[in-house]
C-alpha positions in Angstrom: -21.5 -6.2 1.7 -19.3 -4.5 4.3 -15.5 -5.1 4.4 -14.3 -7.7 7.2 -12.0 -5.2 7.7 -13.9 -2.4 8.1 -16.5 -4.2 10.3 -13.0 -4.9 13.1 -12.5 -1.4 12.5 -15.9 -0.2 13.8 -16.4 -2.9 16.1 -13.2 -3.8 17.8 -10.7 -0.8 16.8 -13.1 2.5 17.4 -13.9 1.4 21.3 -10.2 0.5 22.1 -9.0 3.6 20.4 -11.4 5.8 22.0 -10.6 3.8 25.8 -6.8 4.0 25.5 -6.0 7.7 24.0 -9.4 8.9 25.7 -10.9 10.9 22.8 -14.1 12.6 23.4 -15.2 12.1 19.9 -15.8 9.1 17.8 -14.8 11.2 14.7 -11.1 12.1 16.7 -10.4 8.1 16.2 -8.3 7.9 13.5 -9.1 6.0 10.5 -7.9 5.0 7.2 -8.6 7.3 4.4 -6.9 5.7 0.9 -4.0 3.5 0.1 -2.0 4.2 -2.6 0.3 1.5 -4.6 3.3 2.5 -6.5 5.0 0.5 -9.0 8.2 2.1 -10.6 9.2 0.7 -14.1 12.9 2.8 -15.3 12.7 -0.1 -17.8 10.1 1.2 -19.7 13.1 3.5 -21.3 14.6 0.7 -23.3 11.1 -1.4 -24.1 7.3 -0.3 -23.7 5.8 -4.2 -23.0 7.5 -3.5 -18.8 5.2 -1.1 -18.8 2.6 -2.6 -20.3 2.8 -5.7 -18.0 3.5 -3.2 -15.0 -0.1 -1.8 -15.4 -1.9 -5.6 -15.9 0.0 -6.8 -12.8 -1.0 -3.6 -10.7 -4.5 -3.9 -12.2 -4.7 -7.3 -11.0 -3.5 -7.0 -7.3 -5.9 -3.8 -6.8 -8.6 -4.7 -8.7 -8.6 -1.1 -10.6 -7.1 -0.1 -13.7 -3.6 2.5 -12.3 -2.6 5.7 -13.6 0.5 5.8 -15.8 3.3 8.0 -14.4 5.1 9.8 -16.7 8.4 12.1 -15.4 7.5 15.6 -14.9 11.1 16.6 -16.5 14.4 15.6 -18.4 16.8 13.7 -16.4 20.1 13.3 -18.7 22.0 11.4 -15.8 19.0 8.7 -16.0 18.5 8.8 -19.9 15.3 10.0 -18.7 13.2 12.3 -21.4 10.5 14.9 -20.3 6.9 12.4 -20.4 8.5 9.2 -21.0 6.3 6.7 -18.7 8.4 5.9 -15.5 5.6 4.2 -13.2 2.1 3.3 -12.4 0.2 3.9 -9.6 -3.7 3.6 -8.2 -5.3 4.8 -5.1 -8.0 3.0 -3.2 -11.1 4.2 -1.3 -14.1 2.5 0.2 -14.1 -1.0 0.2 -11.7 -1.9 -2.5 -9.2 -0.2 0.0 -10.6 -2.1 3.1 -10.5 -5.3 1.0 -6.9 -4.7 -0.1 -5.5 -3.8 3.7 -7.3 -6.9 4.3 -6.0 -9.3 1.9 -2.1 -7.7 2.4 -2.4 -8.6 6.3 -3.7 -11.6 6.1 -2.5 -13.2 2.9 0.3 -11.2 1.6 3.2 -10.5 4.5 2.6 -13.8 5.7 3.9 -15.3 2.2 6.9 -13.2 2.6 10.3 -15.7 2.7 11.4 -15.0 6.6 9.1 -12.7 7.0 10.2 -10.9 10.7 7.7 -8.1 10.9 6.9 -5.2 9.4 9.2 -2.0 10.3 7.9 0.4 12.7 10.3 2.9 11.8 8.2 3.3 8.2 5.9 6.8 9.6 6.1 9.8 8.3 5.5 12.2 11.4 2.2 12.8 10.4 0.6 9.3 11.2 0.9 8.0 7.8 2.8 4.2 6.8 4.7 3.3 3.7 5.6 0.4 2.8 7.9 -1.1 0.6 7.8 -4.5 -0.9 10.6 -6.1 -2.9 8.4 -8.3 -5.5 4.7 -8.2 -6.9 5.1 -12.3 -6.8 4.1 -12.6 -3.2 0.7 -11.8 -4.2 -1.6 -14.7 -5.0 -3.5 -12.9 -8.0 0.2 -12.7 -9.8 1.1 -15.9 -12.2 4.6 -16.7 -11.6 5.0 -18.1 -15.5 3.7 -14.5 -17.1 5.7 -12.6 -14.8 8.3 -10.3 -17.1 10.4 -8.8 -14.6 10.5 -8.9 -10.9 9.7 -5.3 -9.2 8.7 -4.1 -6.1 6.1 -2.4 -4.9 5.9 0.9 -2.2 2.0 0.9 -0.6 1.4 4.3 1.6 -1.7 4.0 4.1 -2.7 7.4 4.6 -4.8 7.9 7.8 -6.4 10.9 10.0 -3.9 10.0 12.7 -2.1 13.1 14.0 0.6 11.6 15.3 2.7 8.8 14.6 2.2 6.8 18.2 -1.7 7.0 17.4 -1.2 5.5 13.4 1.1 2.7 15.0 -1.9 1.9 17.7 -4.2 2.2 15.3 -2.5 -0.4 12.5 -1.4 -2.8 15.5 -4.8 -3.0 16.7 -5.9 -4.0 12.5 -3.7 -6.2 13.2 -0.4 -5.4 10.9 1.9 -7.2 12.2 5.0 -4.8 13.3 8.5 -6.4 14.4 8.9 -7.0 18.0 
């Protein structure tokens, strides 16, 4: 079964893309290529079980098992030893990715406590979004009572946009909703 999202984004966001920058080519329209989630855990220094529960709660809001991070080199400021863990992360394709756009959209930001908007301000000249969000509790997958720590979150869409103006079109017409 196809995505909801992905269906808008053939149906609805392809011929408005195409109509308002006047591209020549379906395949110029820019799409969305994988979303990446990033959980850091610098408590996993003093006790292994944040990282343990770092990688179940990931696991659970994705729906795929995440890569353990572990730092690339020795950072004595930080107490911070060459492959200790420091973070998880997973990337999504296909329709686990489509699925997860759609359920942050239209589930997620909306449970967000005063929730203004997203920034618009979060592009990274190339047409690609980050993210950042401040707790994994706004996610309905996530039981409050087994939660060991509060963490946030940074989520990168990565896209075939060139530019930034045609990423922001292309989100606002998926319908993330940006501040006014």
């Amino acid at each position: 079964m196809i995505p909801r999202f992905q269906e808008l984004y053939k149906d609805e966001a392809v011929p408005q893309m195409m109509k308002e920058f006047s591209y020549s080519n379906i395949m110029e329209v820019p799409r969305l290529v994988k979303i990446v989630v990033n959980i850091g855990v610098g408590e996993a220094k003093i006790d292994s079980k944040y990282i343990d529960s770092a990688i179940a709660e990931l696991t659970q809001i994705s729906g795929q098992h995440p890569l353990l991070k572990r730092a690339k080199r020795s950072v004595a400021g930080f107490k911070v030893r060459e492959g200790m863990p420091v973070g998880t992360m997973v990337t999504l394709r296909g329709a686990k990715m489509w699925e997860f756009f759609e359920r942050l959209v239209s589930v997620v930001l909306p449970r967000i406590k005063d929730f203004q908007g997203v920034s618009d301000k979060a592009f990274d000249g190339r047409g690609n979004y980050n993210l950042g969000l401040k707790e994994q509790l706004i996610f309905p997958e996530i039981n409050y009572d087994k939660v060991a720590m509060v963490r946030g979150m940074n989520v990168s869409f990565v896209t075939t946009a060139k530019t930034d103006e045609e990423s922001h079109a292309f989100f606002k017409v998926m319908g993330m909703p940006f501040k006014k």
